[in-house]
mmCIF entry with sequence, helices, sheets and N, C-alpha, C, O atoms, coordinates in Angstrom:
data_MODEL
# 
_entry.id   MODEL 
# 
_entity.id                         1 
_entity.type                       polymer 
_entity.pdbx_number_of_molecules   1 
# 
_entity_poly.entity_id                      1 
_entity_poly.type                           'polypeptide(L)' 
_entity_poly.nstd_linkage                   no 
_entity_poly.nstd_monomer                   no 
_entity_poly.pdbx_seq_one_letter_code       
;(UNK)(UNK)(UNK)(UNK)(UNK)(UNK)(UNK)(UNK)(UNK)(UNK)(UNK)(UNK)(UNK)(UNK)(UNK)(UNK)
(UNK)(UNK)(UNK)(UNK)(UNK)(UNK)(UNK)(UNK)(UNK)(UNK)(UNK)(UNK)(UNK)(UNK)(UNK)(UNK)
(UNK)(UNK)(UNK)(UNK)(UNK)(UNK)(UNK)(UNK)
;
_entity_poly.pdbx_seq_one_letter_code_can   XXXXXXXXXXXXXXXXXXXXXXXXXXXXXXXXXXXXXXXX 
_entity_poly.pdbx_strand_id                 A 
# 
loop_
_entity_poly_seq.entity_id 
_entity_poly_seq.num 
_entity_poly_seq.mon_id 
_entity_poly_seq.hetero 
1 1  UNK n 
1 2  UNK n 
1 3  UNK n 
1 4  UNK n 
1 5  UNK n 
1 6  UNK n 
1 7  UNK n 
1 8  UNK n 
1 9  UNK n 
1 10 UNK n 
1 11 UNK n 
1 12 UNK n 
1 13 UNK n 
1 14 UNK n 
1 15 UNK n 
1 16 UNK n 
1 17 UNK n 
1 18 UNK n 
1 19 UNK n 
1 20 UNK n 
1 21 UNK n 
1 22 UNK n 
1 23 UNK n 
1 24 UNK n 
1 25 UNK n 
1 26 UNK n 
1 27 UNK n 
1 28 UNK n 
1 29 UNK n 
1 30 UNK n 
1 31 UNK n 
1 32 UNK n 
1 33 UNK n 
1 34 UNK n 
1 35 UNK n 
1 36 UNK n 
1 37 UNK n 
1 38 UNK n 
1 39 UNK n 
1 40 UNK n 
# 
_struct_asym.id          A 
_struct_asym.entity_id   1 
# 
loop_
_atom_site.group_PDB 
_atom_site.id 
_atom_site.type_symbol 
_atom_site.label_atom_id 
_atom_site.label_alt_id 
_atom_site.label_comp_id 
_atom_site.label_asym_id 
_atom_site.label_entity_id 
_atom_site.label_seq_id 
_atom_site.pdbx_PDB_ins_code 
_atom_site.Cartn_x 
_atom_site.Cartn_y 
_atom_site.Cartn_z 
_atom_site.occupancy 
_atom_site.B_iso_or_equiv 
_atom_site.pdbx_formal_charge 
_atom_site.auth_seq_id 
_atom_site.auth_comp_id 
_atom_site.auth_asym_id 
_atom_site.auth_atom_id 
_atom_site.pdbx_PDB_model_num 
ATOM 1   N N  . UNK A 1 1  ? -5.111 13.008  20.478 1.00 0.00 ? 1  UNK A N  1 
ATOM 2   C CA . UNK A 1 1  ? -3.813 12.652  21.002 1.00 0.00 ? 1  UNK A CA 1 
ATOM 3   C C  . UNK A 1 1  ? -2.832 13.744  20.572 1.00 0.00 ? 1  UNK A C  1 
ATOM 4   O O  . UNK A 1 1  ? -2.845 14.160  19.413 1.00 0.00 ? 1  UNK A O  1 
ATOM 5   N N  . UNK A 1 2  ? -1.983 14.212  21.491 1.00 0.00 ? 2  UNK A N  1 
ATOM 6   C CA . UNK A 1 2  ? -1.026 15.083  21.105 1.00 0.00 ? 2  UNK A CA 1 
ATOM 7   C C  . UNK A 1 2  ? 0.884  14.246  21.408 1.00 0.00 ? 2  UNK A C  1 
ATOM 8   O O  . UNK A 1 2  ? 1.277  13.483  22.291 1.00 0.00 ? 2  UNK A O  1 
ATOM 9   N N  . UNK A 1 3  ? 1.621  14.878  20.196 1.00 0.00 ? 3  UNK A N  1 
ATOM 10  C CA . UNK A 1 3  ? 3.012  14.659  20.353 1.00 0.00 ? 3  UNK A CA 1 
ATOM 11  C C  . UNK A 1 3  ? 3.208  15.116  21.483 1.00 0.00 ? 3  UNK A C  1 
ATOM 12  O O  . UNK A 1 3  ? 2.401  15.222  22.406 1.00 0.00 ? 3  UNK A O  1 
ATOM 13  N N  . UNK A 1 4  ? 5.055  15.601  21.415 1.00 0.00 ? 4  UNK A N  1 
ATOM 14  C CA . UNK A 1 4  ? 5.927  15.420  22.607 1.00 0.00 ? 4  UNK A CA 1 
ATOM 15  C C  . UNK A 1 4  ? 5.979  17.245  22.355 1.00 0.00 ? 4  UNK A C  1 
ATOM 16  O O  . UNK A 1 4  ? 6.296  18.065  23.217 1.00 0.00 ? 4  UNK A O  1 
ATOM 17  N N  . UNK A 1 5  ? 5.642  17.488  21.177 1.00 0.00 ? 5  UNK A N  1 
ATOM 18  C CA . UNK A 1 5  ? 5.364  19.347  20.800 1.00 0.00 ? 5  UNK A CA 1 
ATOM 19  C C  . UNK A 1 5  ? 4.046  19.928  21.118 1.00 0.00 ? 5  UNK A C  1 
ATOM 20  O O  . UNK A 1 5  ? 3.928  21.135  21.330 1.00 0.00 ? 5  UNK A O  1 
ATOM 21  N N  . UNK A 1 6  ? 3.118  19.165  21.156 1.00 0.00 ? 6  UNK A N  1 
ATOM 22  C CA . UNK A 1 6  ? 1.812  19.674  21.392 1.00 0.00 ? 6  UNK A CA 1 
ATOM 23  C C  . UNK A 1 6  ? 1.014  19.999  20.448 1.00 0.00 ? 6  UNK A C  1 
ATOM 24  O O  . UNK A 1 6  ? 0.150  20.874  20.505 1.00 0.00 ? 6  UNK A O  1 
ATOM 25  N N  . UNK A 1 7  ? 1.410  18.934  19.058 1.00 0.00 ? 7  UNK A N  1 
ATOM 26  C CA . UNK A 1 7  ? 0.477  18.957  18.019 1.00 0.00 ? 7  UNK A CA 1 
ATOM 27  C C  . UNK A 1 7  ? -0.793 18.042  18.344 1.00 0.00 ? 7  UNK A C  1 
ATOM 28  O O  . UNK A 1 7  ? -1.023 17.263  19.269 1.00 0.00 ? 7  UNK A O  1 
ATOM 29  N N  . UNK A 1 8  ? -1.457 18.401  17.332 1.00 0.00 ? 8  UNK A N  1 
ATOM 30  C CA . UNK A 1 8  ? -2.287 17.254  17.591 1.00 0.00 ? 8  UNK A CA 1 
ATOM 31  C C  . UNK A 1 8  ? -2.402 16.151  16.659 1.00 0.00 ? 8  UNK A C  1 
ATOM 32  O O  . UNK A 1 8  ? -2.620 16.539  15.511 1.00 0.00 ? 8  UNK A O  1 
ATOM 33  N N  . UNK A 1 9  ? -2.320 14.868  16.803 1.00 0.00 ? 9  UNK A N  1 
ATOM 34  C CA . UNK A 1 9  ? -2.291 13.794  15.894 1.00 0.00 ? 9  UNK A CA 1 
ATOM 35  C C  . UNK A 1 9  ? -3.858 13.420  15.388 1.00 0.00 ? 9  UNK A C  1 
ATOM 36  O O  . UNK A 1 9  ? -4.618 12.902  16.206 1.00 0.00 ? 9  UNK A O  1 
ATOM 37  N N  . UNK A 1 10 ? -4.287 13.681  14.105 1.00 0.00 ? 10 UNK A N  1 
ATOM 38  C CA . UNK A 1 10 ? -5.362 12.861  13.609 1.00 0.00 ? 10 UNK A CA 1 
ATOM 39  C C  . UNK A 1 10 ? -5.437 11.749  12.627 1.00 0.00 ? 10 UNK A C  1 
ATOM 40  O O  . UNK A 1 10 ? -6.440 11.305  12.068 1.00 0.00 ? 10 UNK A O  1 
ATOM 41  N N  . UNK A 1 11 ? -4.203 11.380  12.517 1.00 0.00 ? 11 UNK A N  1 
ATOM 42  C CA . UNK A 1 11 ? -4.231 10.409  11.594 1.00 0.00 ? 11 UNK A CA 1 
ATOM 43  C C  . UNK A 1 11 ? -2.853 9.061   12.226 1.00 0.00 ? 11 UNK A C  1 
ATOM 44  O O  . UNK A 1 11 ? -2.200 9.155   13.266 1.00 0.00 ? 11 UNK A O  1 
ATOM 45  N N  . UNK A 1 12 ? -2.789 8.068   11.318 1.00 0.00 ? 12 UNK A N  1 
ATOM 46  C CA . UNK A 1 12 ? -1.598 7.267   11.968 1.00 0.00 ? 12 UNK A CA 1 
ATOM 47  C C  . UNK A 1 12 ? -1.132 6.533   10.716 1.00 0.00 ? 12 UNK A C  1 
ATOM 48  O O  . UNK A 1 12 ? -1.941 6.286   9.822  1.00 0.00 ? 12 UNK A O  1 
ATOM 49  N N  . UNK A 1 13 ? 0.080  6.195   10.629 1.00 0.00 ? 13 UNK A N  1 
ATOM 50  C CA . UNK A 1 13 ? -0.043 5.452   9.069  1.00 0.00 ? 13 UNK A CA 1 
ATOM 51  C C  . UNK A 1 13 ? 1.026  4.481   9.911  1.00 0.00 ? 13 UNK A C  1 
ATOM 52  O O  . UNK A 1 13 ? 1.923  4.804   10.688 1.00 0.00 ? 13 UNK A O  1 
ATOM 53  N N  . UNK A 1 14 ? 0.546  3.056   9.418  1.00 0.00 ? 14 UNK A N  1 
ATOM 54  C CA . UNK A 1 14 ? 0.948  1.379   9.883  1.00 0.00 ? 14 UNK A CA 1 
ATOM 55  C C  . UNK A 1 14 ? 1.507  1.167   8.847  1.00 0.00 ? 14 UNK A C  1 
ATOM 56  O O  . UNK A 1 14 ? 1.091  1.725   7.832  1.00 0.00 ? 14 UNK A O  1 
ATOM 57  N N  . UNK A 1 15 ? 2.716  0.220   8.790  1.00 0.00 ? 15 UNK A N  1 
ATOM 58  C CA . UNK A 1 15 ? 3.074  -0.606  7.518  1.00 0.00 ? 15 UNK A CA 1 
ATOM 59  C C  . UNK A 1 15 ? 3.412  -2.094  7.513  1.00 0.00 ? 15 UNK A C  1 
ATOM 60  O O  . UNK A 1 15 ? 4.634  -2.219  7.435  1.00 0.00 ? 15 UNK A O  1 
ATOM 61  N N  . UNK A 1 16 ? 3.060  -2.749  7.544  1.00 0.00 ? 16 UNK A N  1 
ATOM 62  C CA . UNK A 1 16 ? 2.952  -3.869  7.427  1.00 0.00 ? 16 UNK A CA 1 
ATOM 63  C C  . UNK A 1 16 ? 3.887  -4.904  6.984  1.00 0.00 ? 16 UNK A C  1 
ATOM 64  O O  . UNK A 1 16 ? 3.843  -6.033  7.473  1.00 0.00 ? 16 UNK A O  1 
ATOM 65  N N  . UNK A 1 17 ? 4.643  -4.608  6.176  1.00 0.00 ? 17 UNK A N  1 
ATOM 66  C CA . UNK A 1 17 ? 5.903  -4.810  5.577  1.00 0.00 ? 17 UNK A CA 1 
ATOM 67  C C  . UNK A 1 17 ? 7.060  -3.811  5.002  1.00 0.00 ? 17 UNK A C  1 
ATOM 68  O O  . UNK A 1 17 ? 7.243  -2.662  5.404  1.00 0.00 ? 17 UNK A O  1 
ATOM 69  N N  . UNK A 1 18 ? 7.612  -4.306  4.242  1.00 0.00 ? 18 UNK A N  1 
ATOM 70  C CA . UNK A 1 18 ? 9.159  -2.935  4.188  1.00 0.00 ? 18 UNK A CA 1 
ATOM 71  C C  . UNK A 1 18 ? 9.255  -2.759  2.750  1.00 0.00 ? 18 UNK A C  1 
ATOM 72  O O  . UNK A 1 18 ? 10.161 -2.113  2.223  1.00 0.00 ? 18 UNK A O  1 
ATOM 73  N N  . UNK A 1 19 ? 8.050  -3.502  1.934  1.00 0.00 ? 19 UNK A N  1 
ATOM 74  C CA . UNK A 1 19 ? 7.717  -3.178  0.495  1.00 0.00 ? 19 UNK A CA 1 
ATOM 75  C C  . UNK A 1 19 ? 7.557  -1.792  -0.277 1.00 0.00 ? 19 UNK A C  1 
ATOM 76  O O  . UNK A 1 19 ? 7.890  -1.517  -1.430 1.00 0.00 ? 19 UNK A O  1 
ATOM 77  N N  . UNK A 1 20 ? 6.801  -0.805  0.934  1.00 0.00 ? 20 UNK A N  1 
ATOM 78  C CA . UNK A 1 20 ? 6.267  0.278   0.516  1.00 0.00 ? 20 UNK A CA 1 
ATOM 79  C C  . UNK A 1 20 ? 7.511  1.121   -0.564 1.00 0.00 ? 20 UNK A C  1 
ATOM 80  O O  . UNK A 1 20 ? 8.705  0.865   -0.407 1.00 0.00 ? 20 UNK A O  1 
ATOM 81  N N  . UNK A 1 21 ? 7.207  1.767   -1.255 1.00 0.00 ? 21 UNK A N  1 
ATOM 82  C CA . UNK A 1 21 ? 7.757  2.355   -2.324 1.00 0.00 ? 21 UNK A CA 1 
ATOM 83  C C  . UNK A 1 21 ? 7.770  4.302   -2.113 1.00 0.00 ? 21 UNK A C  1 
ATOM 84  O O  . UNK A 1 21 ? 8.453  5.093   -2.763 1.00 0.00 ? 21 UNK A O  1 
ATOM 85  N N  . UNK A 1 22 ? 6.755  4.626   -0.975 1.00 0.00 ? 22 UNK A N  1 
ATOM 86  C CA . UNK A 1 22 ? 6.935  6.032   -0.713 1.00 0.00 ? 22 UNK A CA 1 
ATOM 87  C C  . UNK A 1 22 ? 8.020  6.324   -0.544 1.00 0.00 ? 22 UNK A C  1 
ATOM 88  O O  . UNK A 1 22 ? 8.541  7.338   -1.008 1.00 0.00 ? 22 UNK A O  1 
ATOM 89  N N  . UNK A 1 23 ? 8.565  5.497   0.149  1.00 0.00 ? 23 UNK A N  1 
ATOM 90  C CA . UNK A 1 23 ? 10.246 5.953   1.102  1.00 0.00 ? 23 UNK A CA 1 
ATOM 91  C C  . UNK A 1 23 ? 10.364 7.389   1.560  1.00 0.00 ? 23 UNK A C  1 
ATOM 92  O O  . UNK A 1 23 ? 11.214 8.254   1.348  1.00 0.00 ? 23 UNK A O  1 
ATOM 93  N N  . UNK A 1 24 ? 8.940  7.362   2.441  1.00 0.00 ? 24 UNK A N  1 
ATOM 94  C CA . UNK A 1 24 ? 8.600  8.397   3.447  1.00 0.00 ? 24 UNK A CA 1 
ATOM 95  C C  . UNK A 1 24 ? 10.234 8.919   4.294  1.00 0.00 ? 24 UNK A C  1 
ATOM 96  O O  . UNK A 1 24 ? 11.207 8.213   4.559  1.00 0.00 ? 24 UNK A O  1 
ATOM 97  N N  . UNK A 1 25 ? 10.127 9.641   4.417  1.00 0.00 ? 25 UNK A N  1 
ATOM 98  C CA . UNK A 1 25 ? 11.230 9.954   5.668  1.00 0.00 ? 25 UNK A CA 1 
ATOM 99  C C  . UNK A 1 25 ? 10.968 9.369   7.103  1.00 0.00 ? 25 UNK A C  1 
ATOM 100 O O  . UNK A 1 25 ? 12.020 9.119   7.691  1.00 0.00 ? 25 UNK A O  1 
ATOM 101 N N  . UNK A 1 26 ? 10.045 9.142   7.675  1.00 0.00 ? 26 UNK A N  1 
ATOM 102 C CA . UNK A 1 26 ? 9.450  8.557   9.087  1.00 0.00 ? 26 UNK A CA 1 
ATOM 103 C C  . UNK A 1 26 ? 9.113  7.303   9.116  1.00 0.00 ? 26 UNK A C  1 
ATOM 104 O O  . UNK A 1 26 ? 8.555  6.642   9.992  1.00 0.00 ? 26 UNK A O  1 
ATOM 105 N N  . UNK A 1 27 ? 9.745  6.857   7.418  1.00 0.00 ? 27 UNK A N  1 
ATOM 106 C CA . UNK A 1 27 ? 9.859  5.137   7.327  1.00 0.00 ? 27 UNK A CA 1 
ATOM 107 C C  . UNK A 1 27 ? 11.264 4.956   7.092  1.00 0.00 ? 27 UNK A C  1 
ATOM 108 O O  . UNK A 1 27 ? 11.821 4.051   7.713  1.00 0.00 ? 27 UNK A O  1 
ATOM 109 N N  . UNK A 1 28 ? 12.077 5.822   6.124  1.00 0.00 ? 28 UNK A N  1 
ATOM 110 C CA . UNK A 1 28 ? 13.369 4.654   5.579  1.00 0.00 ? 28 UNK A CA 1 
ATOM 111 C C  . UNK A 1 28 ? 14.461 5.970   6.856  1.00 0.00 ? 28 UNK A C  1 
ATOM 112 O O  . UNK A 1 28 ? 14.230 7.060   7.379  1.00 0.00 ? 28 UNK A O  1 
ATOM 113 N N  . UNK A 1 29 ? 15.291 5.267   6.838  1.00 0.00 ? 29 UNK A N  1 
ATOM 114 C CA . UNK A 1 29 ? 16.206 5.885   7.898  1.00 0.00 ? 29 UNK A CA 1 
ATOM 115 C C  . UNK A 1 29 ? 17.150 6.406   6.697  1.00 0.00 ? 29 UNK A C  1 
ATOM 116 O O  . UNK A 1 29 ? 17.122 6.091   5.507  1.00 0.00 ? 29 UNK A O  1 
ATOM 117 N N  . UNK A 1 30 ? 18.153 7.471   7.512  1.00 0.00 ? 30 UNK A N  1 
ATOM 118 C CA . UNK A 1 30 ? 19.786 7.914   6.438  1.00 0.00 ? 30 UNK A CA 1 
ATOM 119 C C  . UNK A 1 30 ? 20.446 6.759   6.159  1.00 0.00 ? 30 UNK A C  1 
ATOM 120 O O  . UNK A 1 30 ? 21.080 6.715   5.105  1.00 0.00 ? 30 UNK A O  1 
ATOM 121 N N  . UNK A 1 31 ? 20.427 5.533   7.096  1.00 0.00 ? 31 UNK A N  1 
ATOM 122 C CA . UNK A 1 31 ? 21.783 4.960   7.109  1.00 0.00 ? 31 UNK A CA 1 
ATOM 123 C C  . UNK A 1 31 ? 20.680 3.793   6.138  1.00 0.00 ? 31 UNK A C  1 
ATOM 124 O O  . UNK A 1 31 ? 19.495 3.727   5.809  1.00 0.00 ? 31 UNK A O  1 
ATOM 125 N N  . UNK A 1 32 ? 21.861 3.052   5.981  1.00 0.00 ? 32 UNK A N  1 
ATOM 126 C CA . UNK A 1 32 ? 21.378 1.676   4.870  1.00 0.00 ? 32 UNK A CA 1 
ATOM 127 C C  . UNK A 1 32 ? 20.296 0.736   5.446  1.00 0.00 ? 32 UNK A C  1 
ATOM 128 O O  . UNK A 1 32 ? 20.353 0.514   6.656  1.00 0.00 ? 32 UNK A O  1 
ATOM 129 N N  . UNK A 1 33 ? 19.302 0.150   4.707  1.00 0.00 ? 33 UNK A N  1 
ATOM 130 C CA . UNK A 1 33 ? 18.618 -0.899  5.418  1.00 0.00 ? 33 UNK A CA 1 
ATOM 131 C C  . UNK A 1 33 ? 18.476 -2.081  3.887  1.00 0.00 ? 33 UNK A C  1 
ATOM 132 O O  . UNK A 1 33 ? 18.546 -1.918  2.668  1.00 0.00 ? 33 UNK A O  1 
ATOM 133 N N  . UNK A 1 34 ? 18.252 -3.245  4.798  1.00 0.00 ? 34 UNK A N  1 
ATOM 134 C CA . UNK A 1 34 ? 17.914 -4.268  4.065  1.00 0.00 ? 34 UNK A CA 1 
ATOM 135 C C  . UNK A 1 34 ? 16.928 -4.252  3.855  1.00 0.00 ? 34 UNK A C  1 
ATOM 136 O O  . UNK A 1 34 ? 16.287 -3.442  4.525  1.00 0.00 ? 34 UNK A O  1 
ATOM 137 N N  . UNK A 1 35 ? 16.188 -5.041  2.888  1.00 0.00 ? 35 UNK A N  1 
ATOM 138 C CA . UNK A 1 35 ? 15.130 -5.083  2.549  1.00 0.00 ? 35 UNK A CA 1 
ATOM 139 C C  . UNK A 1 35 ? 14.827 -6.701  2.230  1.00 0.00 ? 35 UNK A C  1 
ATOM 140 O O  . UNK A 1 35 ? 15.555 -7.509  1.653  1.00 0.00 ? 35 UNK A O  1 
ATOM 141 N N  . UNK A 1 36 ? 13.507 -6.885  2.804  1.00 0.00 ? 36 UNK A N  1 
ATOM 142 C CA . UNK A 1 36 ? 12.897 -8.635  2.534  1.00 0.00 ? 36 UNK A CA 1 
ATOM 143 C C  . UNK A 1 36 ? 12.824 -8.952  1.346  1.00 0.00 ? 36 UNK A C  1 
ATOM 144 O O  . UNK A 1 36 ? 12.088 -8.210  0.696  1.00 0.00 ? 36 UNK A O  1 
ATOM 145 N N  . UNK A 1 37 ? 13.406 -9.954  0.665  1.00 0.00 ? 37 UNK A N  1 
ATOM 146 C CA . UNK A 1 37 ? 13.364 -10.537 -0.513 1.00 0.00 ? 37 UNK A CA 1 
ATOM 147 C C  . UNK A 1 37 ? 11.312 -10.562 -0.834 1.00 0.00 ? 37 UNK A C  1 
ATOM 148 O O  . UNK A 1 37 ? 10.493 -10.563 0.085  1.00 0.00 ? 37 UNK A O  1 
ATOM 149 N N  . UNK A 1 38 ? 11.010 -10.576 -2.105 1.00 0.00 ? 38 UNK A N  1 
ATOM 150 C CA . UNK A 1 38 ? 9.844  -10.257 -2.476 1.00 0.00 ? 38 UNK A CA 1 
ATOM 151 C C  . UNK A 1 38 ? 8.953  -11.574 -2.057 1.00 0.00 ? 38 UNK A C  1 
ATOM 152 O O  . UNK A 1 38 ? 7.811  -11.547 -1.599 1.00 0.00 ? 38 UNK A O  1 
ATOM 153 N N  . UNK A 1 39 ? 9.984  -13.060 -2.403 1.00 0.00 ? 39 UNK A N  1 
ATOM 154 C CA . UNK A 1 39 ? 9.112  -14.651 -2.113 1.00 0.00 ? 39 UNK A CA 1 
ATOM 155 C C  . UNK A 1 39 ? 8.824  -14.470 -0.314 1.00 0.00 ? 39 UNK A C  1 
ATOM 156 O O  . UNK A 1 39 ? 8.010  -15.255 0.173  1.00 0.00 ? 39 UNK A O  1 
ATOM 157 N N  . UNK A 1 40 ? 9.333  -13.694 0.391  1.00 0.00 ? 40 UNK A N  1 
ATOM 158 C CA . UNK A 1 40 ? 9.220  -13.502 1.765  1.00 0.00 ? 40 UNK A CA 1 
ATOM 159 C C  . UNK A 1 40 ? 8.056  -13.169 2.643  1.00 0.00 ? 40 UNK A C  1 
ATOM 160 O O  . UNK A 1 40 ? 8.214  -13.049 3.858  1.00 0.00 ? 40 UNK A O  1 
# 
């Protein structure tokens, strides 16, 4: 599969919830987000 540049994609990363702790750039945005309480 290729992007909208003409790379080629071999991998895909899913997240499942908004727990993750990388705080990837292509997960958390600039602007503010909430986050799900942990009992959630």
């Amino acid at each position: 599969m290729l992007d909208k540049w003409g790379r080629n994609i071999d991998y895909l990363k899913i997240s499942i919830n908004d727990r993750c702790n990388l705080n990837c750039i292509h997960c958390v945005p600039k602007e503010d987000i909430s986050y799900t309480k942990k009992d959630e």
